[in-house]
N, C-alpha and C positions, 0 to 999 in steps of 0.2 A: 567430417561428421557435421551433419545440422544441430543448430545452434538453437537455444533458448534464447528469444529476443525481451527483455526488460525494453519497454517503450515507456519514459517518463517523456509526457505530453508538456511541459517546460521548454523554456528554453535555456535551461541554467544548469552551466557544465558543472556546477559545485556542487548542486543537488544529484545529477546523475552520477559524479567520481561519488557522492558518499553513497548511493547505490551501490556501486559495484563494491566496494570496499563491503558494505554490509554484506551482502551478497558471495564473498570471497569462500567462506566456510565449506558453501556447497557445491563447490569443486571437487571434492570429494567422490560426487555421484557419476563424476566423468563425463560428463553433458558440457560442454562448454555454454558458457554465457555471456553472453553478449548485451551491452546498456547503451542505451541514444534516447538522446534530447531530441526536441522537437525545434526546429529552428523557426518556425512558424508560428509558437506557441508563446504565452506571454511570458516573464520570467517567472512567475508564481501563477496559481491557479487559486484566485480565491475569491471566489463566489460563482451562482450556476452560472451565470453569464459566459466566465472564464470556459467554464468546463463545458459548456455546450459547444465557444467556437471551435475547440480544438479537436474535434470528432471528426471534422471529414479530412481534417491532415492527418491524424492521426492514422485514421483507414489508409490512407493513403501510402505510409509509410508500411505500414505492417503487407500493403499486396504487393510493395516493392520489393520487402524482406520475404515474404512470403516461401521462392526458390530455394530460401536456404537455410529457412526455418524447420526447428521440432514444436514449436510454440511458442504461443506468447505471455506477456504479463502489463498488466495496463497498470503502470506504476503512479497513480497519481491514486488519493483517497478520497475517494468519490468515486470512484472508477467508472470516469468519463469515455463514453463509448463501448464499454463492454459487450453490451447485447450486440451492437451492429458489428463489433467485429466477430465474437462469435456468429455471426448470421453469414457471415463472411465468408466463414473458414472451415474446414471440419478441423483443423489441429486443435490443441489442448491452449486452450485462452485461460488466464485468471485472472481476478482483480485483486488491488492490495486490498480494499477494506473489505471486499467479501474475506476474502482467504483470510484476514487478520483476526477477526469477530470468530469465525471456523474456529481460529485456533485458540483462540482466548476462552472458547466455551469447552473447549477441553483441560483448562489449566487452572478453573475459576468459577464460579458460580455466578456470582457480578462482577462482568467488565466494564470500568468507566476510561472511556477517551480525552486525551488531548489536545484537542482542535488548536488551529492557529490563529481564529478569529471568530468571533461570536458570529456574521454571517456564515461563518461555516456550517455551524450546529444545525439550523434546519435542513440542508441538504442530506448530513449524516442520517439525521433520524429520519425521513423520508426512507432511505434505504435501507436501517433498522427495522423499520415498518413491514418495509416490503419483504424481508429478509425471518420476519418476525420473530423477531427476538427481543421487541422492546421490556418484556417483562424479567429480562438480564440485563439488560442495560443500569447499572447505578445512576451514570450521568455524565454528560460529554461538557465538560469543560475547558473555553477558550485558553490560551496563554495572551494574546492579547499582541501578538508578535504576526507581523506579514510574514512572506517564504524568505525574504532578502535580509528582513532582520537575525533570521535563524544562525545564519554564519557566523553571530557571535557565539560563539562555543559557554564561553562564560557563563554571558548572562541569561540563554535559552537556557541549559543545565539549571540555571538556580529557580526559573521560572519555570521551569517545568517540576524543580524537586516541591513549589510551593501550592502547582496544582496538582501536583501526586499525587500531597499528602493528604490536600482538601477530598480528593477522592477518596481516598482509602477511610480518611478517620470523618468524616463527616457523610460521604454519601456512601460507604460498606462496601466498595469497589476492592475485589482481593486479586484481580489479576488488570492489567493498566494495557490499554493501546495506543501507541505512537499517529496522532491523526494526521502524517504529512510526511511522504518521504522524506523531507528535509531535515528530519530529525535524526534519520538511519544512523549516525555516528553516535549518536547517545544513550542509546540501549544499556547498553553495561554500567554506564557509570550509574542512568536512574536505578535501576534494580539495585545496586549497592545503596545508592541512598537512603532508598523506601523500601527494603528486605520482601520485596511484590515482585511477582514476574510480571517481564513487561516485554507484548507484542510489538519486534516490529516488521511494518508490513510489509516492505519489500521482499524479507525474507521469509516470509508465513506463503506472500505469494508467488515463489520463485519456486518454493521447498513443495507448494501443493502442486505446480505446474511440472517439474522435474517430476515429482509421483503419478502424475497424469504422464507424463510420457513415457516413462519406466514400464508402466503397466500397460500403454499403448488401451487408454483410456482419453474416450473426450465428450465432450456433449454431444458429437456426432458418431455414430460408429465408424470405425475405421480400421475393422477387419472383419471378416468371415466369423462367426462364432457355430 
């Protein structure tokens, strides 16, 4: 059976194992799934710079996987290269932060985000913009943590429960997004924290890309109607 391929543009096996572990749930759907780093890529992805180089490896790998592909998932938030793979491909492409926002506006009225670094925030909103929905946006705020700092389980969890909260009780944010796969293991524990549901993106963009393939929907057609 073809596989769902999760592409985190990284080169860090910690961030893709807590991928796939997030990601476990939706096995369920009987699609297998499949998660790969990018050996090419830098260990975190943090700022455009980052995210620009990693686009033509990126492509590169998904026309490798392509044969034995049902779709993709551009697991990095920002989702670097999305257009050009969908341009690529007729299969069912997603990105985390599209698909994350998608699902947060179903759950929420104002979603405010967890970036991992204040250059991140303009990139985000740039694609809030474009995605238009800055008038749901509460507010994307840093944690102040690189991707390599994230593995401290700890101290990411207390810093993230202290810009939850800034979100919820100061900028009226009632449903929270995960801005950076590398957070995928701490889903559960914020929502306990901050009694707020809280998106994360690999699996917002896995759960919409499995539903695009279930229904044998993509941005290109890809049957007879």
């Amino acid at each position: 059976m073809k596989a769902l391929h999760i592409l985190n543009p990284n080169s860090s096996a910690t961030v893709t194992d807590g991928i796939a572990e997030a990601v476990r749930p939706l096995d369920a759907a009987g699609i297998p799934i499949r998660c790969h780093s990018l050996p090419e890529g830098p260990p975190g992805i943090e700022s455009q710079a980052d995210a620009d180089r990693v686009v033509a490896p990126l492509l590169a790998l998904a026309r490798r996987l392509e044969p034995e592909a049902a779709g993709f998932v551009v697991a990095c938030f920002g989702d670097p290269g999305l257009h050009a793979l969908r341009h690529e491909t007729a299969l069912p492409v997603t990105g985390i932060q599209e698909a994350a926002v998608l699902h947060a506006l179903s759950l929420g009225q104002r979603f405010g985000v967890l970036s991992i670094l204040a250059a991140s925030v303009p990139r985000h909103l740039r694609s809030f913009g474009a995605m238009g929905v800055l008038d749901r946006l509460a507010a994307d705020l840093p944690l102040n943590l690189g991707v390599a700092e994230l593995a401290d389980a700890g101290r990411t969890l207390a810093r993230m429960e202290e810009v939850g909260a800034a979100l919820r009780d100061t900028h009226g944010a009632d449903v929270l997004i995960l801005g950076c796969a590398g957070m995928a293991r701490l889903r559960r524990p914020l929502e306990d924290r901050l009694g707020l549901p809280v998106v994360e993106p690999c699996q917002a963009g896995a759960a919409l890309a499995l539903s695009h393939i279930l229904l044998t929907q993509s941005h290109k057609v890809l049957h007879a109607r």
